[in-house]
N, C-alpha and C positions, 0 to 999 in steps of 0.2 A: 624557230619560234614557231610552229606557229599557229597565230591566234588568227586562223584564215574567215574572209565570209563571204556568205553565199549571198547571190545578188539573184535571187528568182526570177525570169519574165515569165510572166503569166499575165491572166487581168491587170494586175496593179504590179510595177516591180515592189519587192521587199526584199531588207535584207538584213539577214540575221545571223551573229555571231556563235560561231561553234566551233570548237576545237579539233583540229586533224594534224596528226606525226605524219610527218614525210615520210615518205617508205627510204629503205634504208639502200635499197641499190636504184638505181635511176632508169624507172621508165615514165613514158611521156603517156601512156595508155593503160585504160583499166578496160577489159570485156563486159561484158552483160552479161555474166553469166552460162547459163546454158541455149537462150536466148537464141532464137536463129538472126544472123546477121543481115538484113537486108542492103544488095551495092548501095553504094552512095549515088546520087546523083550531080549534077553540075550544079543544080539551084540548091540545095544542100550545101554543096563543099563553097558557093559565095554568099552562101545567106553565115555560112560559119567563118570565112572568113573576112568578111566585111564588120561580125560582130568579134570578131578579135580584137580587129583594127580600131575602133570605139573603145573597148578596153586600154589596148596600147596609147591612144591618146588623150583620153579623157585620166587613166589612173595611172599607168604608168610612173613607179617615182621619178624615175629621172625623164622629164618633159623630153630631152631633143632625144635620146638614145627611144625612147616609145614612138617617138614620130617617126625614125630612120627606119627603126623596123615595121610601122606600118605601112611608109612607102613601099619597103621591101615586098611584103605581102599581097600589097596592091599592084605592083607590078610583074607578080610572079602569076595574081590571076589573072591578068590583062593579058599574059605572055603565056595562056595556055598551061602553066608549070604543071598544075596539078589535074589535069585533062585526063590520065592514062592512070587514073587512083581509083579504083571501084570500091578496096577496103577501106574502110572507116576508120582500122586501127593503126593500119599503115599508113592514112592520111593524117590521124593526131600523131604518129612517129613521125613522121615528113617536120610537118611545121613545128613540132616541138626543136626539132634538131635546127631547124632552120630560125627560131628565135632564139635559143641559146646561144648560136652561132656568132650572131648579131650583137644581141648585151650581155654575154659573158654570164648570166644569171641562171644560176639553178634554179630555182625555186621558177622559172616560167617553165609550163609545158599544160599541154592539149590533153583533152581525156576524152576516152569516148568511153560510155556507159559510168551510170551512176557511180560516184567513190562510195556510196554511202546504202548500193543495192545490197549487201552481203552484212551489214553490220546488224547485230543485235537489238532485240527491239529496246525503245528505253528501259523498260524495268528489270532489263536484266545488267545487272553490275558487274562492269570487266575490271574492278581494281585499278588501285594505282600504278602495278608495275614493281615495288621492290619485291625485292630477292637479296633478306640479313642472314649472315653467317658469322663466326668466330674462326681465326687462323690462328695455329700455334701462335703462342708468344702474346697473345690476348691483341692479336689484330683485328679488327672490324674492317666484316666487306658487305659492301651496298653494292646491289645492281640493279641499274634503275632502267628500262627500256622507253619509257616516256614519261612526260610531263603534263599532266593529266588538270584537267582545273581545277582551282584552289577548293574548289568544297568538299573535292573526295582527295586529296593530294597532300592537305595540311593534315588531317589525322592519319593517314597513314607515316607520311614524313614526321611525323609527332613521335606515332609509335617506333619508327626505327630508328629515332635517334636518341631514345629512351633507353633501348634495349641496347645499344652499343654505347652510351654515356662513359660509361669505365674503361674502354679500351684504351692501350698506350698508343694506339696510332690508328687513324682510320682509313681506306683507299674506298671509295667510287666508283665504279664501272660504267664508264657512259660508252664503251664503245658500238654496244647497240641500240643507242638512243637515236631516235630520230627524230626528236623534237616535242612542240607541242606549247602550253601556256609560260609565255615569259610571268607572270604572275606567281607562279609555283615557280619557278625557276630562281627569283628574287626571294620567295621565300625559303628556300633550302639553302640558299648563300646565306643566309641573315643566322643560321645557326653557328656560322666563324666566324662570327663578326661582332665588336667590342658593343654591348648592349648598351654603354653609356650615355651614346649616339646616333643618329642617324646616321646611317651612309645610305648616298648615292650610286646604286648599283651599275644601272644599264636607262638607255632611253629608244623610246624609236618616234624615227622623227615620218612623220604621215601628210602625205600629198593631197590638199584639200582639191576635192575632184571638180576638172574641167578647170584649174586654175596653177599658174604658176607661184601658188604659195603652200605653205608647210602648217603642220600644227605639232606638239612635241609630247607626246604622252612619258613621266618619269614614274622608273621604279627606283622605291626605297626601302633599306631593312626594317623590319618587323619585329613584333615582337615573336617569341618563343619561348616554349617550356622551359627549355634551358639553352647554352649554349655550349660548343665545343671546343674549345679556349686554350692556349698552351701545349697544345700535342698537333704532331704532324697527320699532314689529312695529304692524299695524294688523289689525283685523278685519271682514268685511263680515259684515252680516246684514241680515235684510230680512224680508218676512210670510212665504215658506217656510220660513223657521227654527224651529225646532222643537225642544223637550223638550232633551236631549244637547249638540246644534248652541247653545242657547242658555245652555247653563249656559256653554261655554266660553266666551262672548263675555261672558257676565255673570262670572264668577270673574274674565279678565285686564284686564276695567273695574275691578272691585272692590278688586283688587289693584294699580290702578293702573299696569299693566305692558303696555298698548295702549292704541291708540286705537278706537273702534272707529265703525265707518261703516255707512250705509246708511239704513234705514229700520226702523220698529218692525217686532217680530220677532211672533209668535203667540201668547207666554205662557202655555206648559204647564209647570207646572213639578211635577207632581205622579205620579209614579213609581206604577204601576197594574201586578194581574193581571187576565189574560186566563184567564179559567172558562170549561169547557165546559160549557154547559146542557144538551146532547144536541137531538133532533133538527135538525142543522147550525146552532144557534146560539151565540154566544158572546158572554160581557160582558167589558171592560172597567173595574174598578171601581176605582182608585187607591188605594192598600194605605199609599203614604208620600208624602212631601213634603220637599222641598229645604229648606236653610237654610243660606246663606251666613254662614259666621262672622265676615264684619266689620260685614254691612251688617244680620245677624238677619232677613231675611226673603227673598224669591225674587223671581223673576219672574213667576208663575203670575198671569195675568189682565189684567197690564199690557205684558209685554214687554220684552225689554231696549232701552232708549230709547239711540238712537247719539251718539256725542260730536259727530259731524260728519253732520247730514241729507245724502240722495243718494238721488234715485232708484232703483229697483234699475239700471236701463242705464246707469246712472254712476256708481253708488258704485266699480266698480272705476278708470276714472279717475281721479277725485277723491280715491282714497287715492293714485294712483300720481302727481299731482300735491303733493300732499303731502310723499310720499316724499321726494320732489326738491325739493321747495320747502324 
């Protein structure tokens, strides 16, 4: 999912929501660019790691597994661990590795230099991400690479599910999805879904911070142009699949309303902010967690498991035999 936020210190912290896809292979570090890299020093790597460990305890979803692992890190600087680290990028590899270790969670990891140094200025528009085609036999294929926020995400998802309306069968391609707005994600489920109704899609349940209590923000189907009703719709996913890309494959398994193909998918399922530590470091610490209302619990750690295995250089034939079969 996800629907990360960034938690500024500066004069006043502030913090404000904006949307980031996981990257699709797993690194715990981003460079500066071309940026010369200044060593790290020691007051650096405790001033970053002390402001981890505030993360880990203050947001952390799960209160004891955030505390175990801030001990952890507190007794790893107390014990010298990261004494002989000069690199910056080596040092968010280090503890990125070393807090996945701990809570099993992808979605936690260390960044050094800006995620957000190399991205486009606002006014220039990177789309939504699909990619419509026709396959013999009047098959419709969508490839979606993320899940963009609903302002620019609902008209395009508008438009391609306009343009494949007629098809006898539709297949998905989320294998290179990596995430991005569960909002849009509930809205492209709501196009399989009986419009007579509501349904409850997906929920993520959110750690009110510095406290051991929850709050539950719920997604529900929407309205749409039209719906896809009566004809089989498949989904590919695979180990690029990620956070967003994998709720959708997990909600229209869940709901019965695909099939879905490929190979096991990554297993984040735990919706995280990104904090500025300052001197160009950042954490990552997952603030909520998914909960599918049929099934009560997610994907995070297992994956969504396919109905039909496929390699990834075949699952798209094998659904499009399928199809047709």
């Amino acid at each position: 999912m996800l629907q990360l936020q960034i938690r500024l210190r500066v004069a006043v912290s502030a913090t404000i929501a904006v949307l980031v896809a996981a990257p699709s292979t797993v690194r715990a570090d981003t460079t500066p660019g071309t940026a010369q890299i200044e060593p790290l020093t020691q007051a650096t790597i405790g001033k970053t790691i002390n402001g981890i460990v505030v993360e880990l305890r203050e947001g952390y979803v799960f209160p004891d597994k955030g505390a175990h692992a801030a001990d952890a890190l507190e007794k790893s600087l107390k014990e010298s661990a990261y004494a002989g680290v000069t690199d910056p990028v080596q040092f968010a590899r280090q503890v990125t590795d070393q807090l996945r270790a701990i809570t099993k969670d992808s979605h936690m990891r260390v960044i050094f230099g800006s995620p957000f140094a190399n991205q486009p200025p606002p006014a220039v528009p990177q789309g939504a991400g699909f990619e419509v085609k026709r396959a013999d036999g009047n098959i419709g294929l969508i490839r979606l690479v993320r899940f963009v926020s609903p302002d620019v995400f609902k008209p395009a998802a508008d438009e391609a599910m306009h343009s494949l309306s007629d098809t006898e069968a539709l297949i998905i391609d989320m294998q290179a999805n990596g995430g991005g707005h569960p909002a849009s994600v509930a809205y492209l489920v709501s196009y399989f879904l009986d419009p007579g109704k509501p349904v409850h899609i997906n929920s993520l349940v959110w750690r009110n911070r510095g406290t051991d209590t929850y709050r539950t923000e719920t997604f529900w189907s929407s309205q749409t142009p039209l719906r896809y009703l009566g004809k089989p719709v498949y989904v590919l996913v695979g180990p690029k699949t990620y956070s967003a890309g994998e709720e959708f494959a997990y909600d229209l398994q869940a709901l019965k309303r695909a099939t879905v193909v490929g190979a096991k998918t990554r297993g984040g399922a735990n919706p995280g902010g990104l904090t500025d530590l300052g001197s160009n470091f950042f954490v990552v610490v997952p603030t909520g967690r998914a909960e599918n209302p049929i099934t009560h619990t997610n994907w995070e750690g297992v994956g969504v498991l396919p109905d039909v295995q496929a390699a990834p250089d075949v699952a798209e034939s094998t659904a499009l035999a399928l199809a047709k079969g």
